[in-house]
C-alpha positions as CSV (number, residue, x, y, z in Angstrom):
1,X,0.0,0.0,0.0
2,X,1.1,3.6,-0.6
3,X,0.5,4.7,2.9
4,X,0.9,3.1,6.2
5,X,-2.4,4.3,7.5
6,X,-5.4,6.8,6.3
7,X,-7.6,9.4,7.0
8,X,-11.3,9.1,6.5
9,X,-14.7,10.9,8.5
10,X,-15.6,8.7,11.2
11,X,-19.5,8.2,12.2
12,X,-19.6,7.2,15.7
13,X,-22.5,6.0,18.5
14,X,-21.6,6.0,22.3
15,X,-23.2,3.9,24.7
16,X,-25.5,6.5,25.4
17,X,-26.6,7.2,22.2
18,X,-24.3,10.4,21.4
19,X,-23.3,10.5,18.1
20,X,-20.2,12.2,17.1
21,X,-18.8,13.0,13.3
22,X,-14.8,13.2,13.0
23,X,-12.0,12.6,10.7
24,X,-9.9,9.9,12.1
25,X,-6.1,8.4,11.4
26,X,-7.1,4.2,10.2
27,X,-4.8,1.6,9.8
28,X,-5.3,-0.9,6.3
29,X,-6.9,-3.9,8.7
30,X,-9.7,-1.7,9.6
31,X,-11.1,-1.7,6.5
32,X,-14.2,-4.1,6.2
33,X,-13.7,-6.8,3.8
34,X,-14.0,-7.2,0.2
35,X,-12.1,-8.1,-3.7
36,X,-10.4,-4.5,-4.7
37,X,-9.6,-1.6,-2.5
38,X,-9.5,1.4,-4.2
39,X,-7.3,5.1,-3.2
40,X,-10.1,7.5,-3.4
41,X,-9.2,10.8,-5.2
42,X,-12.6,12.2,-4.9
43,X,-15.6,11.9,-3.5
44,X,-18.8,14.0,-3.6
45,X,-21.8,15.4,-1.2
46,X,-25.2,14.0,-1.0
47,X,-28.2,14.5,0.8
48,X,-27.8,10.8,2.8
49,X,-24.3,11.7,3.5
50,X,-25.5,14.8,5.3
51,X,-28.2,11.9,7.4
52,X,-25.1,9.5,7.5
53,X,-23.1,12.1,9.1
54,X,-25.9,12.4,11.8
55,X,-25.9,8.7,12.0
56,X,-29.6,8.4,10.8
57,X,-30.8,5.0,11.1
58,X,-32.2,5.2,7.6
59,X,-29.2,5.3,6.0
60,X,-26.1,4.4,8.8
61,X,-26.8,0.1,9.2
62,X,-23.7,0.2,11.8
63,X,-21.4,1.3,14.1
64,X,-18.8,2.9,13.5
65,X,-19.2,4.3,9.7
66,X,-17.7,5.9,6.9
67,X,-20.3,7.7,5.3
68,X,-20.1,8.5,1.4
69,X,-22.2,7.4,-1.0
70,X,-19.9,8.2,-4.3
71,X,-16.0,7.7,-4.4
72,X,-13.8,7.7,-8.1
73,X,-10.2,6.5,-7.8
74,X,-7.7,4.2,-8.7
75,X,-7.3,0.7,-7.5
76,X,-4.0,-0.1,-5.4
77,X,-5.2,-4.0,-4.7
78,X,-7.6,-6.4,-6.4
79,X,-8.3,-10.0,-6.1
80,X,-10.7,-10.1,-9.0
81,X,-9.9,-10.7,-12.4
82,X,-11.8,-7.9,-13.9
83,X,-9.9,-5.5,-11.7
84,X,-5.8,-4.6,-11.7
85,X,-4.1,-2.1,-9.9
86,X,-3.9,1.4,-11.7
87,X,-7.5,0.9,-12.7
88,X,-9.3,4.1,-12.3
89,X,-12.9,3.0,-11.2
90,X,-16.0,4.6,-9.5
91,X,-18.8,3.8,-7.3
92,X,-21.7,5.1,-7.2
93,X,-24.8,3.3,-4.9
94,X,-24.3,-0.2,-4.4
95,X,-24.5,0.0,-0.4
96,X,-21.5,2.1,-0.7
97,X,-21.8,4.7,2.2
98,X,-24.8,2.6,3.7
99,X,-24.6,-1.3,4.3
100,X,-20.9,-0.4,3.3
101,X,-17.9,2.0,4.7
102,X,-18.0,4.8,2.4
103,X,-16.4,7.0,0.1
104,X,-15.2,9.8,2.7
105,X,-12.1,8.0,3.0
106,X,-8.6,8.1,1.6
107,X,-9.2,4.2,0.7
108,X,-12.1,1.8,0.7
109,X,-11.9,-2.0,-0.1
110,X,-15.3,-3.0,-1.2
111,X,-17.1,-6.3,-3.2
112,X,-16.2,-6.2,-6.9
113,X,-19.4,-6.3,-8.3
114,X,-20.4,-2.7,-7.0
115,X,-17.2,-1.5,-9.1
116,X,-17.5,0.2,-12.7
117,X,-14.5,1.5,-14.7
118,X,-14.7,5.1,-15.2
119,X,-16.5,5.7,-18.3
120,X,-14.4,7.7,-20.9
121,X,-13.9,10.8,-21.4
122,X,-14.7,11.6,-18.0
123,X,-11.9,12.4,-15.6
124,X,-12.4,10.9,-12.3
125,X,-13.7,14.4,-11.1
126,X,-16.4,14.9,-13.9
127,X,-17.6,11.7,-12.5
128,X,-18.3,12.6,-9.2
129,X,-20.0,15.5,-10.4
130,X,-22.2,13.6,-12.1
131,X,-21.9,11.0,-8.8
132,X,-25.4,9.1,-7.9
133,X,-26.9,12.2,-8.4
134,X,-26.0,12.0,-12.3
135,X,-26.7,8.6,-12.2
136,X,-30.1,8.7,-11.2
137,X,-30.8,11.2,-13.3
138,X,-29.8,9.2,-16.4
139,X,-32.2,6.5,-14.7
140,X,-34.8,8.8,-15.3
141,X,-33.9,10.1,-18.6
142,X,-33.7,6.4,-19.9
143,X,-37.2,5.4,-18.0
144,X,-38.6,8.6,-20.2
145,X,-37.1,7.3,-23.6
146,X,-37.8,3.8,-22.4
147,X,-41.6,4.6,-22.7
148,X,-40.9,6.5,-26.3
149,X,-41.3,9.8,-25.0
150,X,-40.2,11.7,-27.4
151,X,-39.2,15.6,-27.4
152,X,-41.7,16.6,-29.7
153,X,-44.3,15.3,-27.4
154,X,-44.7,17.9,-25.4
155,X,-43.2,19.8,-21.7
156,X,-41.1,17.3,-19.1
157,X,-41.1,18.9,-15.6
158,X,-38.5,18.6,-13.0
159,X,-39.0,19.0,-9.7
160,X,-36.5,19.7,-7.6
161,X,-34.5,21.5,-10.2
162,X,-31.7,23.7,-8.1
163,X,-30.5,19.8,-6.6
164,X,-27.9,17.4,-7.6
165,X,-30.9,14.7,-9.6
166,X,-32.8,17.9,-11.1
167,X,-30.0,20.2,-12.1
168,X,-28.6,17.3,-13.7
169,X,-31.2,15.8,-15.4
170,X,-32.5,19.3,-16.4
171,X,-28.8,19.8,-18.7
172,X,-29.5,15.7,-20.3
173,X,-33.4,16.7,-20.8
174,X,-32.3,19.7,-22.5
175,X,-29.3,18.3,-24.1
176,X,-31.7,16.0,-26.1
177,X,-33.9,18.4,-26.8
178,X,-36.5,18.6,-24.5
179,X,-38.3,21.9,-23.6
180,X,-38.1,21.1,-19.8
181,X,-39.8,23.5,-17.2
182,X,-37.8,23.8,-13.9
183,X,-39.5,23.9,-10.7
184,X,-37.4,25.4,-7.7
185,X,-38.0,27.7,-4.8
186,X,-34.0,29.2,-5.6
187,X,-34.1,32.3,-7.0
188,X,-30.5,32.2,-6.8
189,X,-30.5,29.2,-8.9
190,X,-32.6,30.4,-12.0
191,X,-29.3,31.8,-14.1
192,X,-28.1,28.6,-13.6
193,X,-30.9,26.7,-14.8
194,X,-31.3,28.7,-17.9
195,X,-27.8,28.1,-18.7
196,X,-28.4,24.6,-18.3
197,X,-31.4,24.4,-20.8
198,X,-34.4,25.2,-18.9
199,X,-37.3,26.8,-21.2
200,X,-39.1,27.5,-18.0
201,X,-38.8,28.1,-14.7
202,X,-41.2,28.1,-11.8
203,X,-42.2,28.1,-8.1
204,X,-43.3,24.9,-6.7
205,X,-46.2,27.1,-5.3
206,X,-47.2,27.9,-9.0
207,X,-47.4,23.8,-9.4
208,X,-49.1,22.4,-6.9
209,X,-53.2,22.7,-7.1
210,X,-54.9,21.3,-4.1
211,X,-58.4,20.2,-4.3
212,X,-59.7,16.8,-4.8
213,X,-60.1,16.5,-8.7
214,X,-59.1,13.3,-9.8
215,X,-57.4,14.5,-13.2
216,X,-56.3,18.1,-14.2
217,X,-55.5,19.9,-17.9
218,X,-52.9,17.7,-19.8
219,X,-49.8,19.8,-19.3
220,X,-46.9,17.2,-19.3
221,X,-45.5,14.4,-21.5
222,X,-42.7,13.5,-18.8
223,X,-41.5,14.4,-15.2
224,X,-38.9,13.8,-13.1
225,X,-40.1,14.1,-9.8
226,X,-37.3,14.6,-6.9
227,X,-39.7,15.6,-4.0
228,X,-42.8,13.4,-4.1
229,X,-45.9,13.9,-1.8
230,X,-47.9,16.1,-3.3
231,X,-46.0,17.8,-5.8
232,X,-46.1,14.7,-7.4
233,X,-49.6,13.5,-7.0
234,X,-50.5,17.3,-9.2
235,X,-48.2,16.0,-11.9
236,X,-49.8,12.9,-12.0
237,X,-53.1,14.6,-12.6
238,X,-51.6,16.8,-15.0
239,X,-49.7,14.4,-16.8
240,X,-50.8,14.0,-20.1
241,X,-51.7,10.7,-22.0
242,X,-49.2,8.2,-22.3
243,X,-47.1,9.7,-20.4
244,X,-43.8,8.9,-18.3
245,X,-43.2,9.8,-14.9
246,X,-40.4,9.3,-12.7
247,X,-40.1,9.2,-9.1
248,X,-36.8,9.0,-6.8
249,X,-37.3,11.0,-3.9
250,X,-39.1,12.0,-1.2
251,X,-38.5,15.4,0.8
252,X,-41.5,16.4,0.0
253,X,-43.4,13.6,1.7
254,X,-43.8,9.5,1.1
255,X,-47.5,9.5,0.8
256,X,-49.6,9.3,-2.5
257,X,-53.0,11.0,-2.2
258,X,-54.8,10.7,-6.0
259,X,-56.9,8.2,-7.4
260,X,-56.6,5.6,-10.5
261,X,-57.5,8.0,-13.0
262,X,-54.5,9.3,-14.5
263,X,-53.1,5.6,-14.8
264,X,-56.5,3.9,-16.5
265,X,-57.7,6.6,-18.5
266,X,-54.5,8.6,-19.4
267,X,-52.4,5.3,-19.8
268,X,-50.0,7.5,-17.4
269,X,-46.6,5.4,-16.2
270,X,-45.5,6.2,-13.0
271,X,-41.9,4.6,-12.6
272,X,-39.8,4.1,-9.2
273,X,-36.1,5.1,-9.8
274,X,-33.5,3.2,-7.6
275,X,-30.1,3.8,-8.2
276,X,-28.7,1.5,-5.1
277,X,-29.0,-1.8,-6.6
278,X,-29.2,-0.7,-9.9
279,X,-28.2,-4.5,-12.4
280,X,-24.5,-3.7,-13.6
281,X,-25.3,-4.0,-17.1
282,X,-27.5,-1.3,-17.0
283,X,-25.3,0.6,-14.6
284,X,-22.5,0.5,-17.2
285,X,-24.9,1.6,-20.3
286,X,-26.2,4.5,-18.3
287,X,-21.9,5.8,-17.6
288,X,-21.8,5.1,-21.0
289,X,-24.3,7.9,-22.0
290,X,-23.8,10.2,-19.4
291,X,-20.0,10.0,-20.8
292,X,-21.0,11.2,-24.3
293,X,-24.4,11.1,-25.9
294,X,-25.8,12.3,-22.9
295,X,-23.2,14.2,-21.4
296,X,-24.6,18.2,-20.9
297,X,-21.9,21.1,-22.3
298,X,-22.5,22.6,-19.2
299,X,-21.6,19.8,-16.9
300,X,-18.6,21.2,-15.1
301,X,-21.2,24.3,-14.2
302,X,-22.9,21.9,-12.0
303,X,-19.9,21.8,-10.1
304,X,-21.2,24.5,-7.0
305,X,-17.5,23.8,-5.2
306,X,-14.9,21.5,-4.9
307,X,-14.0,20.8,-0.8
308,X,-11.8,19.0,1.6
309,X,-12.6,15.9,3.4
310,X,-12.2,18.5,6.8
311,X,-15.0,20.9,5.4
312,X,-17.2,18.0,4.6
313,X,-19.3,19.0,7.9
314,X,-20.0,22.3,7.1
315,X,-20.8,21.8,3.5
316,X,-23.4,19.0,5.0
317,X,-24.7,21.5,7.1
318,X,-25.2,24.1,4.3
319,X,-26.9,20.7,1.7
320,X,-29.6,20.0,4.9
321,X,-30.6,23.3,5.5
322,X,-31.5,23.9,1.6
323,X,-28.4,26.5,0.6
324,X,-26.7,24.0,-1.8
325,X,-27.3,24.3,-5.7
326,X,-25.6,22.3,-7.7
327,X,-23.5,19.6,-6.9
328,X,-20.3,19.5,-4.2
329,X,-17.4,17.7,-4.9
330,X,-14.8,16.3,-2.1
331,X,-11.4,16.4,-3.0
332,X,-9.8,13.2,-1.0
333,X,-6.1,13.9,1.0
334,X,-3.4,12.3,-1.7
């Protein structure tokens, strides 16, 4: 190994329940089993890093953790064929940061089938912009071609627009030539969006319609839904026939409060994104679009700010209280 011991942010849980966030000096036989081990050169910042870091049981299965959902490096150690040292890889989902020590960490040893070589042309830190943010957005993006969606069809709407899954799938929607209408409560995020590709921005306010009417005017022919509750119960009313809409997030609530309607007479799909245990042949073919076909011009203006793994807190701090736009990279110690 290059180094004798590493550095990586440390989720802890005292007997009496404190629980306590630090960067910590590890030695190599700490690190929890697995086929290729990995020096992590960058990381990024996620919404469940931020719970992670606050050891929320819906993310953090044990004690002690290394939160990080995303990690992009190169491998030092491999006992898998597919795998050699000098690889550059990435992870992104996969347990990695959850049922798994994370990607806040100098290294990480983890099972070889969670692994995907990084997808050319992207350096490893145009990946972690993209991270499982990026990736989920190309889950949806596929879902919405999957069902022949087509540009010319009409408005997609994405919720959740100023965030890592929205900003990014915003750019891909727009990319392929979508006329996508944003929906954030940022101001500070609209000259972002339009540079991005957004036709239209607006308020979730101006969105949502309460009320109990089962179906509302046909306004969309796609959506991207990153908040749920009901934001997204209004775009399945609204959403026109044959429609296509993708779900993969829930800050907005985990209820569903509509009726049949939109599904049996409007032949509306409503499709559940999840990127954790996403089949690796699919996880490769989505890299490989989000590497070119799909791949935004403005993808490194996603990039809000590139930190170290000691201003990770604050930067968490900053995601959880609704100031981030964009996406935050972590630039690991070399």
């Amino acid at each position: 190994m290059p180094h004798e011991s590493f550095q990586a942010m440390l989720v802890r849980k005292s007997q009496a329940g404190r629980i306590t966030a630090a960067i910590e000096t590890l030695s190599f036989d700490q690190l929890p089993p697995g086929q290729v081990t990995i020096h992590v050169l960058y990381s990024s910042l996620n919404y469940k890093d931020a719970l992670a870091l606050e050891g929320h049981p819906g993310v953090v299965r044990a004690f002690p953790h290394v939160p990080g959902i995303d990690a992009a490096g190169v491998v030092v150690e491999s006992n898998d064929p597919r795998y050699a040292s000098g690889d550059e890889v990435i992870i992104t989902g996969g347990g990695l940061g959850e049922r798994i020590w994370g990607g806040l960490s100098q290294f990480v040893r983890v099972p070889a089938e969670i692994v995907v070589p990084r997808p050319a042309p992207l350096s490893l830190q145009e990946c972690m912009i993209y991270g499982t943010a990026g990736f989920t957005a190309g889950l949806c993006v596929a879902e919405i071609e999957r069902h022949d969606v087509a540009p010319e069809a009409g408005d997609v709407v994405v919720t959740g627009a100023s965030g890592g899954v929205g900003s990014i799938a915003v750019a891909i929607l727009a990319r392929l030539g979508y006329r996508v209408t944003a929906v954030t409560g940022k101001s500070a995020a609209h000259d972002l969006l339009r540079r991005l590709g957004a036709a239209e921005i607006v308020g979730r306010e101006a969105l949502h319609e309460a009320g109990d009417r089962p179906l509302l005017k046909a306004r969309w022919a796609a959506a991207v839904d990153t908040v749920g509750g009901d934001l997204l119960a209004t775009i399945l009313r609204g959403a026109g026939p044959h429609s296509c809409v993708t779900a993969c997030g829930l800050v907005g609530g985990d209820h569903l409060n509509l009726t049949v309607y939109p599904f049996i007479l409007r032949g509306v799909t409503l499709a559940g994104i999840n990127s954790v245990d996403t089949p690796m042949p699919q996880r490769r073919m989505i890299w490989e679009k989000l590497a070119e076909p799909w791949r935004p011009a403005g993808l490194n203006e996603l990039l809000q700010t590139e930190i170290d793994l000691d201003q990770v807190a604050e930067y968490a701090g900053r995601l959880k209280a609704g100031q981030a736009i964009g996406r935050i990279v972590v630039r690991l110690p070399r």
